[in-house]
TORBA-596742 format. One record per residue (C-alpha): x, y, z. Coordinates in nm, 3 decimals, always signed. Layout:
<recs>
<rec x="X" y="Y" z="Z"/>
...
</recs>
This chain:
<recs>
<rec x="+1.001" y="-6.192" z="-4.808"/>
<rec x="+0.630" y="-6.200" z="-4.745"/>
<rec x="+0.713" y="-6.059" z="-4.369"/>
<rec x="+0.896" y="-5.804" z="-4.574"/>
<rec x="+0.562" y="-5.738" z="-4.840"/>
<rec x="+0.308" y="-5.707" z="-4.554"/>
<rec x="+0.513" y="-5.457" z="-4.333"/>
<rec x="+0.731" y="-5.258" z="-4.584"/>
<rec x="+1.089" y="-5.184" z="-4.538"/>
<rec x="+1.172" y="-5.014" z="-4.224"/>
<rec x="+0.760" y="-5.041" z="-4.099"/>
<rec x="+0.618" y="-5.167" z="-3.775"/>
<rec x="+0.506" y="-5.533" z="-3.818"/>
<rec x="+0.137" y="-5.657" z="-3.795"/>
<rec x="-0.055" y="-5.656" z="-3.520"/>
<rec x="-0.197" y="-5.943" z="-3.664"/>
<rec x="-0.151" y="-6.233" z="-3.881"/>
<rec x="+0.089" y="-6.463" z="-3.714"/>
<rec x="+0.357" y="-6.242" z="-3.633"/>
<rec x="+0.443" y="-6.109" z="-3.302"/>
<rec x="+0.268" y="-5.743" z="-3.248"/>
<rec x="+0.550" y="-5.611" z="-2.976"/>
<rec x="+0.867" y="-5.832" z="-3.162"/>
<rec x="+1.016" y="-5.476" z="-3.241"/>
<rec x="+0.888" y="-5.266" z="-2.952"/>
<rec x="+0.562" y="-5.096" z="-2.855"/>
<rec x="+0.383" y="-4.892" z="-3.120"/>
<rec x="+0.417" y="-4.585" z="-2.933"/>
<rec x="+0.812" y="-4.644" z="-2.928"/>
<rec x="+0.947" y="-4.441" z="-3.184"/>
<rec x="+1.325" y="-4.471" z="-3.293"/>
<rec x="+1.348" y="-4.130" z="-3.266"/>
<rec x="+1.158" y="-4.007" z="-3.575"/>
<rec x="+1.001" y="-3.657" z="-3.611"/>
<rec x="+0.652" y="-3.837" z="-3.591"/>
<rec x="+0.710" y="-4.033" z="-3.263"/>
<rec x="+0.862" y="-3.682" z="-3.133"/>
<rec x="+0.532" y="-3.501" z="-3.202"/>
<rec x="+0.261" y="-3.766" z="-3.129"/>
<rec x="+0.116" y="-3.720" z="-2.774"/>
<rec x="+0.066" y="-4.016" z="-2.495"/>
<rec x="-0.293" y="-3.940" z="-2.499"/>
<rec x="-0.450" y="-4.296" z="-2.436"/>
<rec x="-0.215" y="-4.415" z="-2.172"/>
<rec x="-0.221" y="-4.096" z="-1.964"/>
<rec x="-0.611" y="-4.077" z="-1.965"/>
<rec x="-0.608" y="-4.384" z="-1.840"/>
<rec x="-0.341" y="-4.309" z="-1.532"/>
<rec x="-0.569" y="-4.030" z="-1.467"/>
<rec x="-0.864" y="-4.241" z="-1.457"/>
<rec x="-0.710" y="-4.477" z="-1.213"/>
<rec x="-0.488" y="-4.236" z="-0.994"/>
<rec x="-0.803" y="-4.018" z="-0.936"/>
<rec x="-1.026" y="-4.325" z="-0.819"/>
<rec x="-0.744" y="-4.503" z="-0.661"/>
<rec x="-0.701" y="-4.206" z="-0.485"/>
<rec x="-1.043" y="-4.227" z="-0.321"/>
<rec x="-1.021" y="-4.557" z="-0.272"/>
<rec x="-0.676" y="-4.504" z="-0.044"/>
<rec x="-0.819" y="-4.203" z="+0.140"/>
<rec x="-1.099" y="-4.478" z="+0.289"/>
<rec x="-0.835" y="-4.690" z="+0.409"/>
<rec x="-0.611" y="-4.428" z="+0.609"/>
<rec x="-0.790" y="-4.286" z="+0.835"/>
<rec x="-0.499" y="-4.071" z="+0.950"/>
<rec x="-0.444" y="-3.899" z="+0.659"/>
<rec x="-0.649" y="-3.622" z="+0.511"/>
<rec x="-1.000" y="-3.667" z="+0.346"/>
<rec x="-0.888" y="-3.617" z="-0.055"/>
<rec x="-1.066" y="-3.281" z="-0.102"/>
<rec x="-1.112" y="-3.093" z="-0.475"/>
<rec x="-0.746" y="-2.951" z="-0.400"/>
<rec x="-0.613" y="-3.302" z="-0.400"/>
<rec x="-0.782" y="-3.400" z="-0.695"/>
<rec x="-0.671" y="-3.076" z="-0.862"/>
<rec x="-0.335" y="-3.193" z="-0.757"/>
<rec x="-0.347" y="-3.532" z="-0.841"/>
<rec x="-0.461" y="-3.426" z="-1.193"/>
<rec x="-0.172" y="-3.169" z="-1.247"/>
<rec x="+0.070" y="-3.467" z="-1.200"/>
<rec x="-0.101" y="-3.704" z="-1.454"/>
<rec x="-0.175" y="-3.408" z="-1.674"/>
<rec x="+0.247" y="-3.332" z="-1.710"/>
<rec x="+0.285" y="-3.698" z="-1.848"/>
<rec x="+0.138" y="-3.581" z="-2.180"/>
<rec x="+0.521" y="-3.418" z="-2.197"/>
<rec x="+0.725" y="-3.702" z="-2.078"/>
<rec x="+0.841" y="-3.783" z="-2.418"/>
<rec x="+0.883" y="-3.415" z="-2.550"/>
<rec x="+1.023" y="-3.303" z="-2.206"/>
<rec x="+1.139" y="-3.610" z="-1.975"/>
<rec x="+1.345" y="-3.466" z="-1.736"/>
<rec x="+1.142" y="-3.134" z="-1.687"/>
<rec x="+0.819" y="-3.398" z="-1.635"/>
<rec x="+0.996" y="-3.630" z="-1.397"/>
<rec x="+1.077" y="-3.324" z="-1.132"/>
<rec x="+0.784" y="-3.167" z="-1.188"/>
<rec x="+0.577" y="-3.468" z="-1.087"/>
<rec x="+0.787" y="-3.537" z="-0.784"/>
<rec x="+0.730" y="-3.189" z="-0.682"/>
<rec x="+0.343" y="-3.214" z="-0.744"/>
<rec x="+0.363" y="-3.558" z="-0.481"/>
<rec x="+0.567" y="-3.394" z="-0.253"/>
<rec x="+0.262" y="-3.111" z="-0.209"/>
<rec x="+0.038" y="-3.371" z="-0.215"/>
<rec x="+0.176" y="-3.580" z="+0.085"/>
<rec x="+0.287" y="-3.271" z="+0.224"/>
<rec x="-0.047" y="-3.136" z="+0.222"/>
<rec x="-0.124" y="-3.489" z="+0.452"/>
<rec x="-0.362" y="-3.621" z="+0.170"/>
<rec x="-0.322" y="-3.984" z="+0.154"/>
<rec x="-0.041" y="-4.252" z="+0.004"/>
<rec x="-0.187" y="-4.442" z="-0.294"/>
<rec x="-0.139" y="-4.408" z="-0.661"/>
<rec x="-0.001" y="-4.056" z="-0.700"/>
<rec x="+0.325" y="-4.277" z="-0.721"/>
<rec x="+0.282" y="-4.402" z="-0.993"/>
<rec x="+0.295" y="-4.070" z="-1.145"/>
<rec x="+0.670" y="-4.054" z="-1.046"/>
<rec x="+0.736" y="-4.417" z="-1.164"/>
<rec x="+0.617" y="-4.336" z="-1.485"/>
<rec x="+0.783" y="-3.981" z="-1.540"/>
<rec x="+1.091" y="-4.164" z="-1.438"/>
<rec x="+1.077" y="-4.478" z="-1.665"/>
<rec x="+1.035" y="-4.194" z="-1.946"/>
<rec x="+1.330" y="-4.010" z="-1.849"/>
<rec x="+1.523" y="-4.360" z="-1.835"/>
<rec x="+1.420" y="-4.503" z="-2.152"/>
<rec x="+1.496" y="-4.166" z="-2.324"/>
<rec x="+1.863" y="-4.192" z="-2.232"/>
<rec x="+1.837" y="-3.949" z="-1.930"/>
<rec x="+1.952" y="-4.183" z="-1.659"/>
<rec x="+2.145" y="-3.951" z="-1.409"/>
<rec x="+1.807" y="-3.694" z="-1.435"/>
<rec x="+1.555" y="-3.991" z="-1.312"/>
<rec x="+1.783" y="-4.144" z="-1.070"/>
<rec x="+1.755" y="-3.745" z="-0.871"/>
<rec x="+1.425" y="-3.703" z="-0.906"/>
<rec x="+1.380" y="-4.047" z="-0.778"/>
<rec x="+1.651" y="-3.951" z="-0.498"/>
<rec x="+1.484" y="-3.621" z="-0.459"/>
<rec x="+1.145" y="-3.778" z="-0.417"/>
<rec x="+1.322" y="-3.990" z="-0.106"/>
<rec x="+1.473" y="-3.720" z="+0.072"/>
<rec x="+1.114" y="-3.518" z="+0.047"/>
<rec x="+0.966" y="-3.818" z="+0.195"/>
<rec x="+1.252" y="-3.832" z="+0.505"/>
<rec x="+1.206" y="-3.431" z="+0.538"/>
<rec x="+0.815" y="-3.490" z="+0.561"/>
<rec x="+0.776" y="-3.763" z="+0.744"/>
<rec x="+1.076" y="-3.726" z="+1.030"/>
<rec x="+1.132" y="-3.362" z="+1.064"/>
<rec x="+0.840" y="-3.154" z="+0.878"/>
<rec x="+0.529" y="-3.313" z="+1.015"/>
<rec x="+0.476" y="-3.132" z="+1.317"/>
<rec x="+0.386" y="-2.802" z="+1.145"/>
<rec x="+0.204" y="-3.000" z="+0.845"/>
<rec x="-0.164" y="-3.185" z="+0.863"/>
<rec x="-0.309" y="-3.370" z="+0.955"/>
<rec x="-0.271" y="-3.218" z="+1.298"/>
<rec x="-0.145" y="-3.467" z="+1.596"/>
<rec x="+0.015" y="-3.676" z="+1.323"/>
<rec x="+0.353" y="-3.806" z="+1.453"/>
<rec x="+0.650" y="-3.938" z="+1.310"/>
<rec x="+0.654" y="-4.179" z="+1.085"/>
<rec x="+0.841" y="-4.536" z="+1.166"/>
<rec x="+1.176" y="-4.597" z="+0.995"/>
<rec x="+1.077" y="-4.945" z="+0.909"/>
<rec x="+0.833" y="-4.782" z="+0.640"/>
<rec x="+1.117" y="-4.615" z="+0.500"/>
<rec x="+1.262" y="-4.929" z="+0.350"/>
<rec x="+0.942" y="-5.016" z="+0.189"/>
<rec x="+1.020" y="-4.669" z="+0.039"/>
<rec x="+1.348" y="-4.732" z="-0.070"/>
<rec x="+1.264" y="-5.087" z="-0.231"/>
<rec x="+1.000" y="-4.898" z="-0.451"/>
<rec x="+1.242" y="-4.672" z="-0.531"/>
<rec x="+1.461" y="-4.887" z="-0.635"/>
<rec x="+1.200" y="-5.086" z="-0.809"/>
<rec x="+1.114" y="-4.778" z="-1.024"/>
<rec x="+1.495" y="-4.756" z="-1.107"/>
<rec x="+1.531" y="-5.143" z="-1.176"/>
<rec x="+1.244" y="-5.120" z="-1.419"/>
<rec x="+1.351" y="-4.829" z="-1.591"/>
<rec x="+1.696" y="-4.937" z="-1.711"/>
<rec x="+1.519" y="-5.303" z="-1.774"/>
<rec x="+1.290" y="-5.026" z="-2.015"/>
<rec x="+1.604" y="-4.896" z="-2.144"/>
<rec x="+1.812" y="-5.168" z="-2.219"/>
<rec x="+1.498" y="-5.319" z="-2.409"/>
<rec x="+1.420" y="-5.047" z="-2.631"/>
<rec x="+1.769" y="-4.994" z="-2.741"/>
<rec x="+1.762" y="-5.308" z="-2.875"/>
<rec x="+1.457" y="-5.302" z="-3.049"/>
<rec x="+1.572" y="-4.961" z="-3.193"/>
<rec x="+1.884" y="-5.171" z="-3.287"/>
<rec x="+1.696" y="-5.444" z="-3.474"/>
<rec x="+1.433" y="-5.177" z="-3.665"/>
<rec x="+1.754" y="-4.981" z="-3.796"/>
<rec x="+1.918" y="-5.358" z="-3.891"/>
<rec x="+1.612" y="-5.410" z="-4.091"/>
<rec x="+1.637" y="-5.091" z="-4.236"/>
<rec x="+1.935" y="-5.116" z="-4.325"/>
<rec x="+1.909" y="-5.441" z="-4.437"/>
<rec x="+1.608" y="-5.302" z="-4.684"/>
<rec x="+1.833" y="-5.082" z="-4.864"/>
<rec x="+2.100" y="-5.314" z="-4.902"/>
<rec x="+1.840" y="-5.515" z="-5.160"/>
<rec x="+1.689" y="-5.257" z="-5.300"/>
<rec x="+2.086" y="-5.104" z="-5.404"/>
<rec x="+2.142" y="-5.472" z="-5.500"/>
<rec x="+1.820" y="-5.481" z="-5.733"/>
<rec x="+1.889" y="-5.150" z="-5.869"/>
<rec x="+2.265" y="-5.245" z="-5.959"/>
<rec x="+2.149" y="-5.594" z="-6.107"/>
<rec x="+1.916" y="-5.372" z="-6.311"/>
<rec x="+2.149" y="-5.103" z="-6.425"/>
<rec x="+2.361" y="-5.401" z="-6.539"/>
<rec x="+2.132" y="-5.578" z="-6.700"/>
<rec x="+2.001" y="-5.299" z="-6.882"/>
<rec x="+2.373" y="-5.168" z="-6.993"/>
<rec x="+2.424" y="-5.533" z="-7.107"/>
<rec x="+2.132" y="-5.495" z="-7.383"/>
<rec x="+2.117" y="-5.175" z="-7.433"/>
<rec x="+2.511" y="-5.167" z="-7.504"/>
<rec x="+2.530" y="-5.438" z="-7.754"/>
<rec x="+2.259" y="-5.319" z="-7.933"/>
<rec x="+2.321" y="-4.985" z="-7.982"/>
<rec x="+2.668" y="-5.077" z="-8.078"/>
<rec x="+2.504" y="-5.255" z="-8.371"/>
<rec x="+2.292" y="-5.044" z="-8.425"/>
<rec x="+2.547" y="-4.766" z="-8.468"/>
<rec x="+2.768" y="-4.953" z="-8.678"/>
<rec x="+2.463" y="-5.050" z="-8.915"/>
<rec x="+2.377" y="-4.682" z="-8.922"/>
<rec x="+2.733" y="-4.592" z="-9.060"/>
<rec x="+2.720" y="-4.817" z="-9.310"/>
<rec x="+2.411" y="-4.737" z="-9.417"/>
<rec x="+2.451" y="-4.371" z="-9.439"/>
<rec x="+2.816" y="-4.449" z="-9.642"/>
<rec x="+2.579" y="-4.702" z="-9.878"/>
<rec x="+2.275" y="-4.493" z="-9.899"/>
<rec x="+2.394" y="-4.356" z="-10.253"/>
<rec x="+2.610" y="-4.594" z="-10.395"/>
<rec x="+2.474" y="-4.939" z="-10.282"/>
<rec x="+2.116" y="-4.872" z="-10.207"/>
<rec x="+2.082" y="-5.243" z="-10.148"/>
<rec x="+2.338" y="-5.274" z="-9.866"/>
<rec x="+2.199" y="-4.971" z="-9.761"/>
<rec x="+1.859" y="-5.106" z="-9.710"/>
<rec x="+1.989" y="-5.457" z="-9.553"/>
<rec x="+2.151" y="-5.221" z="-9.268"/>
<rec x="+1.844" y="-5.068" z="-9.231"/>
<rec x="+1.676" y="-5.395" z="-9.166"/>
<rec x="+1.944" y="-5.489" z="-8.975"/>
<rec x="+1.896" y="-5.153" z="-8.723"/>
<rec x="+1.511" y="-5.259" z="-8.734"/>
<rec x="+1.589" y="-5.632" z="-8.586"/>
<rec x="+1.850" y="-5.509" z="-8.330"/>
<rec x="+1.601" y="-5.249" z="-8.189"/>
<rec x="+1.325" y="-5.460" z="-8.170"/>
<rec x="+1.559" y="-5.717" z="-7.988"/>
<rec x="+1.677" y="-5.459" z="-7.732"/>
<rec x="+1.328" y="-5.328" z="-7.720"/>
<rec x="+1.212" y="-5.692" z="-7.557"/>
<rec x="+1.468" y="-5.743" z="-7.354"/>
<rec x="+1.455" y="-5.386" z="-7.139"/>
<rec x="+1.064" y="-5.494" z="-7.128"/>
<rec x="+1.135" y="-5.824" z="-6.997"/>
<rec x="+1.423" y="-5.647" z="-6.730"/>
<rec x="+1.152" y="-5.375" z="-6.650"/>
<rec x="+0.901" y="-5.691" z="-6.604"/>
<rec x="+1.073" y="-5.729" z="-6.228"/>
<rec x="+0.939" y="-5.414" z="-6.123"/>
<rec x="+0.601" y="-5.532" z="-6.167"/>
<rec x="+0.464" y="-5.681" z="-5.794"/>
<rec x="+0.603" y="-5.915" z="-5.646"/>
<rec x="+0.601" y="-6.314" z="-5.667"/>
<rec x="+0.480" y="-6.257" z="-6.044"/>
<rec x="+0.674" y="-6.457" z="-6.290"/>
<rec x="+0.893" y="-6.320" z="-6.556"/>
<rec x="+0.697" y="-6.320" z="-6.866"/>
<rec x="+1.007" y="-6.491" z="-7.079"/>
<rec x="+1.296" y="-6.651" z="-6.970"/>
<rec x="+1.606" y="-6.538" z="-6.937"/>
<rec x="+1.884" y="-6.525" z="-7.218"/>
<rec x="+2.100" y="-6.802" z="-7.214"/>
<rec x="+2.409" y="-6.990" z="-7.430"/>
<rec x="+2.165" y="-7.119" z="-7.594"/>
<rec x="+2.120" y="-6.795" z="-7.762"/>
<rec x="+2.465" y="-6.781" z="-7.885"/>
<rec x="+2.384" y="-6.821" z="-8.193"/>
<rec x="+2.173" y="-6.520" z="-8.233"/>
<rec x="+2.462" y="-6.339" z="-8.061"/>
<rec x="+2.694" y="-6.462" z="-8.359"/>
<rec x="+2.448" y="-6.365" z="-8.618"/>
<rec x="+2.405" y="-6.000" z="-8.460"/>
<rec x="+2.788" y="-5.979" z="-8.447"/>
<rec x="+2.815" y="-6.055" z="-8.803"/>
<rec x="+2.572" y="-5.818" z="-8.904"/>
<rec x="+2.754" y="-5.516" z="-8.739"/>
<rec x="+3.078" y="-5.694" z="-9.005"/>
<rec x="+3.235" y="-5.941" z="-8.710"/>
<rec x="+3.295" y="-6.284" z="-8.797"/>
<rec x="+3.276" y="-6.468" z="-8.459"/>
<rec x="+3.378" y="-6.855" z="-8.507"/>
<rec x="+3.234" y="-7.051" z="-8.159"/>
<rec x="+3.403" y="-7.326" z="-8.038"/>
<rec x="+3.257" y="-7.546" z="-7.752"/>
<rec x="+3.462" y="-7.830" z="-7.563"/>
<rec x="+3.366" y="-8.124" z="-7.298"/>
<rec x="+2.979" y="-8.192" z="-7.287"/>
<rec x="+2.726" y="-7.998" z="-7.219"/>
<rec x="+2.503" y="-8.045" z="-6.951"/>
<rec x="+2.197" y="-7.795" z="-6.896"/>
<rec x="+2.352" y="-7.500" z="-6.674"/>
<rec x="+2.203" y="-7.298" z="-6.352"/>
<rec x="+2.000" y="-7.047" z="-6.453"/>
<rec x="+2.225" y="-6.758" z="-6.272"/>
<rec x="+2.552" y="-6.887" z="-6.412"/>
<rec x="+2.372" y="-6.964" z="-6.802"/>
<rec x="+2.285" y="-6.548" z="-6.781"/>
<rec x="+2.565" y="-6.430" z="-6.661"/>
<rec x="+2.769" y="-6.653" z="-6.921"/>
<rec x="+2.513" y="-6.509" z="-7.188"/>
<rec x="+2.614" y="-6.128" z="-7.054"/>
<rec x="+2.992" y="-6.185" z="-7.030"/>
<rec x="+2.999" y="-6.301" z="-7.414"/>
<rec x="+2.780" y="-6.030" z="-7.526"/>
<rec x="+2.956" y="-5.765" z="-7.357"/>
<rec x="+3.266" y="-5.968" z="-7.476"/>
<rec x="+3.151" y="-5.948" z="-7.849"/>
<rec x="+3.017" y="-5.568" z="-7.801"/>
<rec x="+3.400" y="-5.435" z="-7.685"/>
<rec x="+3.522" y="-5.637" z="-8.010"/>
<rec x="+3.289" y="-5.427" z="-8.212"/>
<rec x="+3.333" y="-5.077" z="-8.069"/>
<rec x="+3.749" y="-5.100" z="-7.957"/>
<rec x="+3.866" y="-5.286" z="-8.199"/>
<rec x="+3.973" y="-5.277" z="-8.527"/>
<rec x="+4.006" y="-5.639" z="-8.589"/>
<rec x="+3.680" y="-5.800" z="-8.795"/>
<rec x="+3.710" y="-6.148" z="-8.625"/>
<rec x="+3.685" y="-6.275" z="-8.329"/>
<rec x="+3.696" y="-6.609" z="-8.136"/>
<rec x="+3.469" y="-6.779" z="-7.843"/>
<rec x="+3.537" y="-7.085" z="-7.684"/>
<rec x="+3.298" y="-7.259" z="-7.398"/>
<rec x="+3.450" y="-7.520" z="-7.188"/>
<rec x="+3.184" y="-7.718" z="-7.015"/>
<rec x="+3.347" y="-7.892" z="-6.703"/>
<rec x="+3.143" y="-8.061" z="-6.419"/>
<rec x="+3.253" y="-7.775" z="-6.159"/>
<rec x="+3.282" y="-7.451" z="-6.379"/>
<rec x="+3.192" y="-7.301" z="-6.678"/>
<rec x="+3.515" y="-7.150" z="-6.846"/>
<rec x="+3.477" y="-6.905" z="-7.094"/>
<rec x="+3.718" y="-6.704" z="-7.361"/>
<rec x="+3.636" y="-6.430" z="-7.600"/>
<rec x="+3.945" y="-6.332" z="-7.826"/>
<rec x="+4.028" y="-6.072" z="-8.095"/>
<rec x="+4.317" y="-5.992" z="-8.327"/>
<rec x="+4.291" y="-5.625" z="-8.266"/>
<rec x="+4.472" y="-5.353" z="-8.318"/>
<rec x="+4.234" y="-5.121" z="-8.043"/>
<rec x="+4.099" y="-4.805" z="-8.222"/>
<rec x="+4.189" y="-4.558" z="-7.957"/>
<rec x="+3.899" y="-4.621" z="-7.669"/>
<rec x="+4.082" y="-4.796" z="-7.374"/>
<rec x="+3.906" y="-5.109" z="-7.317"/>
<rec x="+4.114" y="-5.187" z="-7.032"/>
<rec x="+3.849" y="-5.242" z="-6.755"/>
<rec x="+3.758" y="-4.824" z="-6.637"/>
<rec x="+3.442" y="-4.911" z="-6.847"/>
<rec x="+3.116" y="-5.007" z="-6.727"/>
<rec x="+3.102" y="-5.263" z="-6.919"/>
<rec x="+3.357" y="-5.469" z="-6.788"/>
<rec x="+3.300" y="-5.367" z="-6.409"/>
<rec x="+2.975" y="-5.520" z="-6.499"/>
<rec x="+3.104" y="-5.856" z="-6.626"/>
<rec x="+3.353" y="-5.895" z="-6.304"/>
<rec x="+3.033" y="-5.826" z="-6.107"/>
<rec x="+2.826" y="-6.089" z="-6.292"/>
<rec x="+3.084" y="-6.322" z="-6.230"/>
<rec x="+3.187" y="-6.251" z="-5.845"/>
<rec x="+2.852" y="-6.270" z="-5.757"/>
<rec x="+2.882" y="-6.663" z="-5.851"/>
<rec x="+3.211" y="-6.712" z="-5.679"/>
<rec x="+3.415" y="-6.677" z="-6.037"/>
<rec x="+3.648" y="-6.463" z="-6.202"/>
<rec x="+3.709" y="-6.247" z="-6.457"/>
<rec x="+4.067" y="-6.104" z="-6.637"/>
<rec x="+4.085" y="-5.888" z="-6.935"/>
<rec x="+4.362" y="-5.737" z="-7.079"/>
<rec x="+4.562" y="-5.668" z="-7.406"/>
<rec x="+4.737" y="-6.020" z="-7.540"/>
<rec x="+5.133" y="-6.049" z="-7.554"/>
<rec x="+5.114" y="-6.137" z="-7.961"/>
<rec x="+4.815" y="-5.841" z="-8.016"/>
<rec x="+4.476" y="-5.795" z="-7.949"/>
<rec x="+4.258" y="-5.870" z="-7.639"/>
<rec x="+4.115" y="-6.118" z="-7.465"/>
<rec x="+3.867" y="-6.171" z="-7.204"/>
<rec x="+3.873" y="-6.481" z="-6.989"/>
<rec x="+3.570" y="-6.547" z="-6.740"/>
<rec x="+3.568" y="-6.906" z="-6.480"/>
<rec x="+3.229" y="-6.978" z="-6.342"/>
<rec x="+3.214" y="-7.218" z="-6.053"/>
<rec x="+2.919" y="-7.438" z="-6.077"/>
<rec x="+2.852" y="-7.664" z="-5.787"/>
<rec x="+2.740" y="-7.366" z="-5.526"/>
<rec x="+2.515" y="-7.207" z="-5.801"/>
<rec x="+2.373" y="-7.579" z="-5.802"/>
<rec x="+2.297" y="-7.548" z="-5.454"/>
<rec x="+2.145" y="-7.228" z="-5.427"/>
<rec x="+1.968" y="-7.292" z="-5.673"/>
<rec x="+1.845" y="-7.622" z="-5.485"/>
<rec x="+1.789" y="-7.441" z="-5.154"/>
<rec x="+1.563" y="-7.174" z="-5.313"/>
<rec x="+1.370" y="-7.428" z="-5.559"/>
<rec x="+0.997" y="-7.460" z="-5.393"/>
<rec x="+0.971" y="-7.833" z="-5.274"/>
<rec x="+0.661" y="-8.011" z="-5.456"/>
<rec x="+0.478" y="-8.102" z="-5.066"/>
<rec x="+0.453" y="-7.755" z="-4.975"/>
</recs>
């Protein structure tokens, strides 16, 4: 997570700071983005320039044989470093045209040396940008110049009284060749997988942040429903009291003022995880230990909820005491908007592995289908698969409905122990 903080989903990692700079390839590596296509090798080719054109000089002094390197040479030399701005834009183009440039040069009888390098680069470009068959010709094309010049050509080309090069020098040829072609695809292969592993990251990225948002929609349809519900009912009974039983009228009122200032906290303490992270939640999270205020909100909206609790209670992970929380709320909330029964009945079984719980009504349904198309009880089965449990809902064989929920214990336990900081760190 703090890898994830300092770089951003998706973004190159630090140069600095512990973690490796070239882990997911070279900064001038794009995987294929519109920015990486326009940005220019500027840096790296000045510096081939730099080194071709003294290198150049430098080779000239030790082959005698070959030509002096004059201001065409060096106007040549710097045509061929000068295409490599385009080997990304334009690999294949770049890679011919640079062999072509070397061929004048040794053509022209200037001397061997880093010109080369040119060609080893324009071809590694070509490679690693997925046009293999392209650099493998111009690196073939660049041999069979070399055979045509040196063996066949050379009488009619300077330096005069040159002769034919030996055959032996043609294998040091080829093995450069096929060093240039061995270090290309060893380019290749490499980049494709750290192209691989930035799109696994990205991908990975928006797999949490879909997670977060869905935990947050849920969440938020959790309060939101149940208190609105009550809230709506209150608002009935108030308008249907307003003139005959000012009284009741105004205890719904109050009633609509408590639920809203409920629901009012809790979507500020579910919009609290936005806030940055590693910042602790400013209240904790609802739990059974709230039931009770659950039963008196129910009874205020006219249900008469009677709780019943069996085995012993023992103090409950904090995902499986939420989601428990949730399921009975949205339990309660379905009771009050589909059905027309006025009681209903929750029972908790505490057992050392799960948490079993059972939310029932007398109905008869008042014409919404509460049979699971709703949000609300996708987002229960959700709450409770995401713990390893399960969730069935359904109309009763003697009338009404009933929600059943089993909450496996023992691997919340242990996430919950794997992701509790230790006291020596």
């Amino acid at each position: 997570m703090d890898e994830q903080r300092e770089r951003g989903p998706g973004g190159p990692p630090p140069a600095w700071g512990g973690a490796p700079m070239w882990r997911y390839g070279p900064p001038w590596w794009s995987s294929g983005t519109e920015d990486g296509a326009r940005r220019l090798p500027w840096l790296t080719t000045l510096a081939l320039t730099v080194f071709v054109q003294i290198g150049s000089g430098f080779a000239g002094d030790g082959q005698p044989g070959r030509e002096s390197v004059t201001p065409t040479a060096r106007v040549l030399l710097f045509l061929a470093t000068a295409a490599l701005l385009a080997r990304h834009r334009h690999p294949v183009p770049v890679a011919y045209a640079t062999v072509g440039l070397t061929l004048v040069y040794l053509g022209a009888g200037y001397p061997y040396g880093p010109v080369l390098l040119t060609v080893a680069v324009a071809c590694f470009a070509a490679v690693v940008a997925g046009h293999r068959r392209a650099a493998w010709g111009a690196v073939g094309a660049l041999w069979a110049g070399h055979l045509l010049l040196a063996h066949w050509l050379y009488p009619w080309l300077p330096p005069g009284g040159d002769g034919a090069r030996a055959w032996s020098e043609e294998i040091v040829v080829a093995v450069w060749v096929v060093a240039i072609v061995a270090v290309s695809e060893l380019g290749r292969v490499r980049r494709e997988q750290w192209v691989k592993e930035r799109a696994e990251r990205a991908q990975a990225a928006r797999r949490r942040a879909d997670k977060e948002r869905l935990r947050m929609a849920r969440e938020l349809h959790d309060v939101l429903a149940h208190s609105i519900s009550v809230i709506n009912v209150q608002a009935g009974m108030g308008l249907a009291l307003l003139d005959s039983d000012p009284e009741q009228a105004r205890a719904a009122l109050t009633t609509i003022k408590a639920a809203s200032k409920e629901a009012l906290g809790e979507v500020r303490q579910v919009l609290d995880t936005l806030r940055a992270p590693g910042e602790a939640p400013r209240a904790p999270a609802p739990g059974l230990d709230r039931l009770p205020e659950l039963v008196e909100q129910a009874r205020s909206a006219g249900l008469t909820v009677d709780v019943t609790a069996e085995g012993t209670r023992a103090k409950l992970p904090a995902g499986a005491d939420l989601a428990a929380f949730r399921i009975v709320q949205e339990a309660l909330t379905n009771v009050v908007r589909h059905s027309g029964s006025r009681h209903a009945r929750v029972r908790v079984s505490h057992e050392k592995t799960a948490l079993t719980l059972r939310v029932d009504d007398d109905g008869p349904a008042t014409g919404a289908d509460a049979g699971g198309s709703g949000n609300g009880l996708a987002g229960m089965r959700e709450r409770a698969a995401a713990l390893g449990g399960t969730i069935e809902a359904g109309p009763r064989p003697d009338g009404g409905f009933r929600v059943s929920a089993v909450l496996p214990l023992a691997a919340d336990r242990d996430r919950e122990a794997r992701t509790a900081p230790r006291e020596d760190q």
